[in-house]
DOKEKOL-642295 format. One line per 5 residues: number of its first residue (from 1); their letters; for each residue x, y, z of C-alpha. Coordinates in nm, 3 decimals. Example, Ala and Ser with C-alpha at 12.3 -4.5 7.8 and 13.67 -1.06 7.14 Angstrom:
# residues 2
1) as) 1.230/-0.450/0.780 | 1.367/-0.106/0.714
***
This chain:
# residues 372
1) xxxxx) 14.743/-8.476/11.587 | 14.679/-8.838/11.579 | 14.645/-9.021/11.880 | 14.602/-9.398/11.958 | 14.531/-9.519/12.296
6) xxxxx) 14.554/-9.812/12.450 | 14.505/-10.001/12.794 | 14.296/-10.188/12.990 | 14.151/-10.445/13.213 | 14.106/-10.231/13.507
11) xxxxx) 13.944/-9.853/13.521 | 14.321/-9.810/13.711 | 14.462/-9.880/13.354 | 14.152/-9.682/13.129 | 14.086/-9.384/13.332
16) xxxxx) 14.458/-9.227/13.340 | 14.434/-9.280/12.949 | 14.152/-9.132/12.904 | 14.256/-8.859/13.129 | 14.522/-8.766/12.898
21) xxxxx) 14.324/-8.786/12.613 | 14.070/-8.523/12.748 | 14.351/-8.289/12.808 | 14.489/-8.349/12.472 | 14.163/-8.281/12.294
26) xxxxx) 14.106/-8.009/12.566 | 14.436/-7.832/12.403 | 14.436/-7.964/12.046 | 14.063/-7.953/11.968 | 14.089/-8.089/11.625
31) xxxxx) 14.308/-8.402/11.731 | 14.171/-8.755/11.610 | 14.179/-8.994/11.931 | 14.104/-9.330/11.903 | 14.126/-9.653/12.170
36) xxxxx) 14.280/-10.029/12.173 | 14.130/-10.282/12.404 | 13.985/-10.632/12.413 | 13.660/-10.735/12.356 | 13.565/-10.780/12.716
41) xxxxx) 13.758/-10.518/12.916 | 13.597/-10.234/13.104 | 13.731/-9.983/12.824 | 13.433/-10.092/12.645 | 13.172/-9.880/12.858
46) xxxxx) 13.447/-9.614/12.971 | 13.556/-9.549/12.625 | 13.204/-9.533/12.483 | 13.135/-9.305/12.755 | 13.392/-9.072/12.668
51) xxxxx) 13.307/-9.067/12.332 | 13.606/-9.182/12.147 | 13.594/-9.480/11.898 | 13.735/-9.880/12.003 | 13.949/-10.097/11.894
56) xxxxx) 13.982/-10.461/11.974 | 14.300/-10.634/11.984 | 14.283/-10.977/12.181 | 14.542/-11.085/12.446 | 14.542/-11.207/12.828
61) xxxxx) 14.796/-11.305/13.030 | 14.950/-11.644/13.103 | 14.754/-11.849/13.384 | 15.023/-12.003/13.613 | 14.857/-12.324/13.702
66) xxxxx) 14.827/-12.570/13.393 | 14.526/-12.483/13.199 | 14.425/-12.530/12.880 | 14.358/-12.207/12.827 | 14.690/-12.109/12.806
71) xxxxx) 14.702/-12.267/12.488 | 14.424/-11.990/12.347 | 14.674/-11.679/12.540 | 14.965/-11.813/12.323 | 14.770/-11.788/12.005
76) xxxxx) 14.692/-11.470/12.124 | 15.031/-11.395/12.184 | 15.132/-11.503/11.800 | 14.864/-11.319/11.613 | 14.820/-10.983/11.827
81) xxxxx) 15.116/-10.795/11.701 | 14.981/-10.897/11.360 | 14.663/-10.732/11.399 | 14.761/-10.414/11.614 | 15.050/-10.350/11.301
86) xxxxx) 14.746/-10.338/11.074 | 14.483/-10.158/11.292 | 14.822/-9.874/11.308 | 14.872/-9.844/10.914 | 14.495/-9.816/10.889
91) xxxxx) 14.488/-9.573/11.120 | 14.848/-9.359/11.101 | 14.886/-9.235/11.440 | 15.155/-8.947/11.529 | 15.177/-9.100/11.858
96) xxxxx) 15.052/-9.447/12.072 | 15.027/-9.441/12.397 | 14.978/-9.703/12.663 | 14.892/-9.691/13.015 | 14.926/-10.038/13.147
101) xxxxx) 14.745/-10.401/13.065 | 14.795/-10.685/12.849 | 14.630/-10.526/12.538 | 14.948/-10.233/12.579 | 15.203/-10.497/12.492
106) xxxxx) 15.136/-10.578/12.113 | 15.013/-10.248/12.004 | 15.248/-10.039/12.183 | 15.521/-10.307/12.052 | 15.415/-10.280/11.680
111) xxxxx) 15.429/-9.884/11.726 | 15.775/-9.894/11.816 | 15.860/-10.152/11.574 | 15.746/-9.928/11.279 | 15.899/-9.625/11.430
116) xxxxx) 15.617/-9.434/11.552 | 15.673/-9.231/11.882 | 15.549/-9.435/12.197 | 15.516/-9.383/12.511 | 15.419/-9.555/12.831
121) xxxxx) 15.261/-9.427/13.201 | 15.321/-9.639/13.493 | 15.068/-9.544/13.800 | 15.200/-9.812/14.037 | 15.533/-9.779/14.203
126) xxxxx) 15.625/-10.111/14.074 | 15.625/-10.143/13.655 | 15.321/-10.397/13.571 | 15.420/-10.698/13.313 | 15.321/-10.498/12.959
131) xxxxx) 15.575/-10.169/13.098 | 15.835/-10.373/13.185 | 15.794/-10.564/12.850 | 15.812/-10.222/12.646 | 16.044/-10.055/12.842
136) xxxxx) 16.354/-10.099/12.645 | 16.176/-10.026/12.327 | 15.907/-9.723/12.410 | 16.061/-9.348/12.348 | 15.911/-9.241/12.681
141) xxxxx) 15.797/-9.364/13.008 | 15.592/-9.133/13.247 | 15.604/-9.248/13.598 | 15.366/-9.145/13.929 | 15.618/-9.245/14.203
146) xxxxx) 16.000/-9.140/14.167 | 16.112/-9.450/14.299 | 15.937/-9.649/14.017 | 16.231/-9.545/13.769 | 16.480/-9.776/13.981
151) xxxxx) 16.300/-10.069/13.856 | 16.364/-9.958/13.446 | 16.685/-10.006/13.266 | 16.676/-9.675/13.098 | 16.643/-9.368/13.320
156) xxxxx) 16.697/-9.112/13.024 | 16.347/-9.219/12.871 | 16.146/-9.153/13.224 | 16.023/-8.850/13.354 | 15.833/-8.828/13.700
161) xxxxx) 15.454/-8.634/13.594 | 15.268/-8.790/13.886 | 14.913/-8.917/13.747 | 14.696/-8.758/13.507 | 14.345/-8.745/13.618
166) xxxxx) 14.011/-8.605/13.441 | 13.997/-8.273/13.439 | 13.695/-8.234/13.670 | 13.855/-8.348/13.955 | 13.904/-8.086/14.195
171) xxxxx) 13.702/-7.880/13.972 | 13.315/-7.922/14.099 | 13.233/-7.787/14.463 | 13.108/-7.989/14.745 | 12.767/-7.803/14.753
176) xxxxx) 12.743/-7.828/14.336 | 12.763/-8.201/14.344 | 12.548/-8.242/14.611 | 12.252/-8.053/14.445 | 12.351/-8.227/14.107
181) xxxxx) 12.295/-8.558/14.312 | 11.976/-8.474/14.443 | 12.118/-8.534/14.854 | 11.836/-8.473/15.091 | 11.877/-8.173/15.267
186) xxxxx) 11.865/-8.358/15.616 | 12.205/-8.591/15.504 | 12.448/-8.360/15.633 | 12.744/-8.623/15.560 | 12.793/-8.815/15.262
191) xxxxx) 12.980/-9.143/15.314 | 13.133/-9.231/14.934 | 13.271/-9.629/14.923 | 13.361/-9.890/14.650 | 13.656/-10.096/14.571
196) xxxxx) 13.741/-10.095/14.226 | 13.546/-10.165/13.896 | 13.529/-10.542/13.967 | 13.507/-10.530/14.318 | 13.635/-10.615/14.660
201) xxxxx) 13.438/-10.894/14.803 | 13.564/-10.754/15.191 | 13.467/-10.457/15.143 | 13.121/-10.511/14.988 | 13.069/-10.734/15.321
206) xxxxx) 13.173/-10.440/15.539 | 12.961/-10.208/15.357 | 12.660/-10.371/15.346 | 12.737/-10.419/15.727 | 12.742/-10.090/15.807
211) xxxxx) 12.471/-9.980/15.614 | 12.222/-10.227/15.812 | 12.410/-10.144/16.154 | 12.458/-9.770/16.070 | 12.345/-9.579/15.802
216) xxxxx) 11.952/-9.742/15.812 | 11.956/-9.519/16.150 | 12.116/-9.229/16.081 | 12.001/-9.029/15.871 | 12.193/-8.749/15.866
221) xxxxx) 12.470/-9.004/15.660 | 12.394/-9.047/15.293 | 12.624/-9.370/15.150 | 12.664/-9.432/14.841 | 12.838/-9.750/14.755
226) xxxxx) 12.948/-9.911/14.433 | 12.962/-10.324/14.425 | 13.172/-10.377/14.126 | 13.025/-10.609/13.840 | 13.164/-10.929/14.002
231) xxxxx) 12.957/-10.899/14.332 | 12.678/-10.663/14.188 | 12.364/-10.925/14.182 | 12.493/-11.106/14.495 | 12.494/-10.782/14.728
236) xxxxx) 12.163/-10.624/14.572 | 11.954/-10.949/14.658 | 12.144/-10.919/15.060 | 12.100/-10.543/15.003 | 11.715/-10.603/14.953
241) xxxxx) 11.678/-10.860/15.200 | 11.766/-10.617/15.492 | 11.533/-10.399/15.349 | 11.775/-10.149/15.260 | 11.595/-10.042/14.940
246) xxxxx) 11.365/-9.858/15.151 | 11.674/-9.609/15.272 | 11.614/-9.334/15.141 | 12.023/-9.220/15.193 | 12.127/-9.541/15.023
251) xxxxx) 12.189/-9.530/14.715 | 12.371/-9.900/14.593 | 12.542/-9.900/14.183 | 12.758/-10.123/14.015 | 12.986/-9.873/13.915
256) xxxxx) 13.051/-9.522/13.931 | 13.106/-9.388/13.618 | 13.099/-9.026/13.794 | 13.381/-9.035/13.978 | 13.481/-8.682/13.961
261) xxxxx) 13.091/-8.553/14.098 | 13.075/-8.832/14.370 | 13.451/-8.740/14.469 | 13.320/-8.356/14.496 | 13.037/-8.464/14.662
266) xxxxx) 13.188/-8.676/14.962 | 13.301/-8.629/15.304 | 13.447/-8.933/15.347 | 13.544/-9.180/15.086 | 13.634/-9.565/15.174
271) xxxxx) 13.844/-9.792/14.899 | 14.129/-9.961/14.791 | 14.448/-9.767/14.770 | 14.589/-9.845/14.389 | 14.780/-9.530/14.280
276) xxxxx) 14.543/-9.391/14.067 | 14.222/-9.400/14.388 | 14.553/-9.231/14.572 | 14.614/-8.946/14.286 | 14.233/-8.922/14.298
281) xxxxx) 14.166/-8.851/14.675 | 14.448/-8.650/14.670 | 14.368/-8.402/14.416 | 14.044/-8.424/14.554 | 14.135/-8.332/14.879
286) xxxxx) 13.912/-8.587/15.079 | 13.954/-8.813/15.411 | 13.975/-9.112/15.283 | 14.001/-9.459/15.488 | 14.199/-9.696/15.259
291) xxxxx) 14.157/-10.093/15.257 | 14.437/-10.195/15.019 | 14.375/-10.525/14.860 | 14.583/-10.820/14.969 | 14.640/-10.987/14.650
296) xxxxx) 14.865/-10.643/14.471 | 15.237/-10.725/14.318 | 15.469/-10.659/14.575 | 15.182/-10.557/14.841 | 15.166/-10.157/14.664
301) xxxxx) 14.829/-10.066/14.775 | 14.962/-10.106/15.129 | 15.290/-9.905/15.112 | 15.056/-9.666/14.879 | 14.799/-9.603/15.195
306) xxxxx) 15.067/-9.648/15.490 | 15.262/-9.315/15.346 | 14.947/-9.087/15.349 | 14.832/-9.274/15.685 | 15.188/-9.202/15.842
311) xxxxx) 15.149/-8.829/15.770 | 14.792/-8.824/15.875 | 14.683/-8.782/15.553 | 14.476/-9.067/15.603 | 14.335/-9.394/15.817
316) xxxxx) 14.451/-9.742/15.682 | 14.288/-10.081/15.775 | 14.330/-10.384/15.627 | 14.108/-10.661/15.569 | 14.059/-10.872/15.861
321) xxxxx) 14.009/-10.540/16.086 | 13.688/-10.445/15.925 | 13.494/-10.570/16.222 | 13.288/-10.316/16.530 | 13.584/-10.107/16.547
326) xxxxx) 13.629/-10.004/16.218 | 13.253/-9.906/16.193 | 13.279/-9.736/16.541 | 13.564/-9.515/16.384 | 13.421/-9.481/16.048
331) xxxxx) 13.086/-9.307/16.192 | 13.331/-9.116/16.427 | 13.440/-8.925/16.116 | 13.097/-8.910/15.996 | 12.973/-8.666/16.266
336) xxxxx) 13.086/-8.337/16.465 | 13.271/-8.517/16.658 | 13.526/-8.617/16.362 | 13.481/-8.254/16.160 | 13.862/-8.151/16.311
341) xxxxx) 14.000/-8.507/16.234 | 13.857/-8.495/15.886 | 13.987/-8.141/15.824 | 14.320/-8.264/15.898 | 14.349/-8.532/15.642
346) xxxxx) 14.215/-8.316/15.425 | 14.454/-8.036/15.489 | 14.780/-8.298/15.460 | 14.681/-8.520/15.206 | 14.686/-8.257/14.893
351) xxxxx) 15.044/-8.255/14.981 | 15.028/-8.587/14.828 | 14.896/-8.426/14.484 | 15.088/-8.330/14.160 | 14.837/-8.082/13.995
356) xxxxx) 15.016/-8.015/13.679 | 15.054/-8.416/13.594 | 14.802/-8.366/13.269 | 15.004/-8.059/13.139 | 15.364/-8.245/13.220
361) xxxxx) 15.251/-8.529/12.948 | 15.058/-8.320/12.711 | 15.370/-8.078/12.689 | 15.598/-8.387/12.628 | 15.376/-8.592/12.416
366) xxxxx) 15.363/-8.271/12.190 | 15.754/-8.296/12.200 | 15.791/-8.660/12.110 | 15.548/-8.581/11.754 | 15.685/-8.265/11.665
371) xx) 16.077/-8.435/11.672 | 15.958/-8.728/11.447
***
């Protein structure tokens, strides 16, 4: 089999695709996989990670305010179709897949066009720009939330998988990761933060707050906290300046490329709420405090956290609470005095978690290539 996929901007959009290419290679060993992206998209160092070749195809979206630069995104707009149909011929794929971004649009498009099977996954409950774009002309659309098909003209191409996550999730236990992490033996919690692979400038702030007011005197807590690349250089030089390098139960990244360990790893886990985090935790089975960002289509993250915080599944604050209460309660569950609240929301939220999502897409993407 002959896969191409394609998405990006966002690990939200990369990590579900590569997700379903591990489990496709994991059942089809022999299977040629290949990736579409831009030039300057995180796919770059997640796909070369994962060890599957890239593709470049350029294309952004349309700035609202007057800009110039719009006039660069409609050439873009003209000439990417053009050069996804010829990265296809060259490449002959049984199957193209997308999973959300700008770059999905003209490669997924030209698939269609020349009658190769295509199909889409949607992680948010409402369709980004490229899915709604494709809908009409895509053979299949795999969806995380049931309610998402209500916003697609076409219900007899969508079928409800839930998200498909990296097979390790789930998969490595707590005391595994720890010892593959190197913990200290005295850090009897592990305190797991970051908000998303650019980063959330609120929650870097609160972070780095409650490292200096917390975590520099406690150390039973070991935090590990991921900036994003837009804040990274800005929060190491404050990060330093407290003296925080010194910590020995700090331990301040960029990124995590390791989700899966860190996940395993953590006893609590503060972030955004974007479906895929959501899938994540859940499978994961972790207490998670979600800070849903602000500036979402149709405010998802929010609706995403307040179901699982509803149930008890999970604590939800949003941005202008993260002041002396919200660090009060976050070291409550970081001590014996929160070990029956955490077990809770770790008890309700797999609930939340569709375990067989990889296996629902392989099984149909193996469908779609063998009708062709």
């Amino acid at each position: 089999m002959r896969v191409l996929m394609t998405g990006g901007g966002t690990g939200g959009h990369v990590n579900p695709a590569l997700a379903i290419a591990g489990t496709i290679k994991a059942n089809i060993p022999d299977a040629v996989i290949e990736y579409v992206g831009t030039s300057k998209g995180i796919e770059n160092r997640l796909v070369a990670r994962a060890g599957y070749k890239m593709h470049h195809v350029e294309i952004r979206g349309i700035k609202r305010s007057l800009s110039l630069s719009n006039l660069k995104t409609l050439h873009y707009v003209l000439t990417a179709p053009g050069k996804a149909k010829k990265l296809i011929k060259e490449f002959r794929p049984d199957i193209v897949i997308g999973t959300g971004g700008y770059v999905c649009w003209p490669v997924v498009k030209a698939a269609a066009k020349m009658g190769i099977p295509t199909a889409l996954h949607e992680s948010n409950a409402v369709p980004g720009v490229a899915v709604k774009a494709l809908a009409s002309q895509v053979d299949r659309i795999y969806i995380n939330f049931e309610k998402t098909a209500e916003f697609l003209p076409d219900k007899s191409k969508v079928i409800h998988v839930g998200n498909p996550l990296m097979s390790e999730f789930a998969a490595i236990g707590k005391d595994e990761a720890r010892i593959r992490l190197g913990v200290p033996e005295e850090c009897r919690y592990i305190l797991l933060s970051y908000g998303g692979s650019l980063g959330a400038e609120m929650i870097n702030e609160a972070m780095l707050s409650f490292m200096k007011n917390v975590v520099s005197s406690h150390p039973e807590i070991y935090h590990i906290h991921a900036t994003g690349s837009s804040s990274y250089d800005k929060i190491r030089k404050e990060f330093e300046e407290a003296g925080l390098d010194k910590c020995v139960n700090i331990d301040l990244r960029e990124y995590i490329y390791d989700m899966p360990l860190m996940m395993a790893s953590a006893d609590v886990v503060v972030c955004r709420a974007g479906a895929m985090t959501v899938s994540e935790i859940s499978r994961s089975g972790k207490c998670a405090v979600f800070i849903p960002s602000p500036n979402v289509t149709n405010n998802h993250q929010y609706k995403n956290a307040k179901v699982l915080a509803d149930d008890g599944a999970a604590l939800l604050f949003e941005e202008p609470s993260l002041d002396a209460d919200f660090e009060r309660r976050l070291l409550g569950l970081l001590s014996t005095d929160g070990d029956d609240e955490r077990a809770s929301m770790e008890e309700r939220v797999v609930r939340f978690a569709v375990p067989d999502a990889n296996k629902r897409i392989f099984d149909d993407v193996v469908k779609l290539t063998s009708a062709k």
